[in-house]
SEMAR-875725 format. One record per residue (C-alpha): x, y, z; residue in one letter. Coordinates in steps of 0.5 Angstrom, whole numbers, plus 500, padded with zeros to 3 digits. Example, Ala and Ser with C-alpha at 12.3 -4.5 7.8 and 13.67 -1.06 7.14 Angstrom:
# SEMAR-875725
525491516A/527498514S/
//
This chain:
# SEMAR-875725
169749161X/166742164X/164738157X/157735157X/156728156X/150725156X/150719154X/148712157X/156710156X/158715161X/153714165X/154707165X/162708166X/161713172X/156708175X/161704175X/166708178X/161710184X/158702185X/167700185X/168706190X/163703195X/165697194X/172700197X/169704202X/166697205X/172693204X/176699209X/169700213X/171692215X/178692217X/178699221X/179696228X/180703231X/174707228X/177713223X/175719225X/173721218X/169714216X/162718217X/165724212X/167718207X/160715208X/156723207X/161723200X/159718197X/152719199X/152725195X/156722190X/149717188X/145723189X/149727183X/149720180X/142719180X/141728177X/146725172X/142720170X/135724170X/139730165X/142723161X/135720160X/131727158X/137729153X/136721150X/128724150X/129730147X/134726140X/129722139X/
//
């Protein structure tokens, strides 16, 4: 069972890890000289990833309204 938390600390923690990730996946992208085959799948996760950030976000946002 997948726990929920919603909290601005989490969501600031996973922003985080997502903002670091992208910023690996560039550092990659520069030194890749012979064009990996999977560059484009990575480029498509990580895309999906910040969509599923910014729903996180809005589920965060809404249950922070709700407590107060």
């Amino acid at each position: 069972m997948a726990i929920q938390k919603f909290t601005y600390a989490e969501l600031e923690e996973e922003d985080t890890d997502l903002k670091k990730l992208k910023r690996w996946f560039e550092k990659i992208r520069k030194l890749d000289f012979y064009g990996a085959q999977l560059a484009e799948v990575a480029a498509t996760r990580l895309q999906g990833c910040e969509a599923l950030l910014d729903a996180y976000a809005k589920q965060v946002f809404e249950a922070h309204d709700e407590n107060h």
